[in-house]
C-alpha positions, 0 to 999 in steps of 0.5 A: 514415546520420548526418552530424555536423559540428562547427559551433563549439567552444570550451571552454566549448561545442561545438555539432554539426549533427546529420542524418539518422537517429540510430538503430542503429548510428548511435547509437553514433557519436553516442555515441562523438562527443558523449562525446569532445567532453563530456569536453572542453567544459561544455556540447554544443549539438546542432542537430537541424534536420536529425534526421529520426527517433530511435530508442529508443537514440537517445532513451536516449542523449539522457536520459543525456546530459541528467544533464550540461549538454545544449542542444538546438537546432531539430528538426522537430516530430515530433523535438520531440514525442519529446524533450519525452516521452522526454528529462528536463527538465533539457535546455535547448530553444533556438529559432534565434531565441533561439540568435541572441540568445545566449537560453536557455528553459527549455521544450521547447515 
């Protein structure tokens, strides 16, 4: 089962809180949620920290969403080792530190 809550929304961004599983069906409400919510603002912030597995889908979802402005924030290390082999650079890894700080790097690591 997958929970998405938006956290913040403005124009500009909106960031989500992502838990459980993105896998299966799953992915399509992800899909169906993320998409709506990009069309409206520039740039989607997905806190991951409570992800706990992704499929192949969510991993494809994930690449094509990264063509347009993607932040990926926290994530268990085993969430991260998948995205930094399967999601393209052009993705944006925030730390909680330096989403506090308002930072941006430029790594998945």
């Amino acid at each position: 089962m997958l929970r998405i809550t938006v956290v913040s929304q403005t124009k500009e961004e909106v960031a989500l809180k992502i838990e459980g599983r993105v896998s299966g069906a799953d992915v399509e409400l992800l899909e169906q949620e993320g998409s709506r919510y990009l069309r409206d603002a520039g740039r989607l912030v997905l806190d991951l920290a409570g992800v706990r597995f992704i499929d192949e889908a969510g991993i494809a979802l994930l690449q094509r969403w990264s063509k347009n402005y993607l932040v990926l924030r926290s994530g268990s290390p085993f969430v991260r080792a998948l995205l930094a082999a399967h999601v393209s650079t052009t993705v944006v890894y925030l730390t909680s530190s330096d989403f506090l700080a308002g930072g941006l790097r430029k790594d998945l690591s």
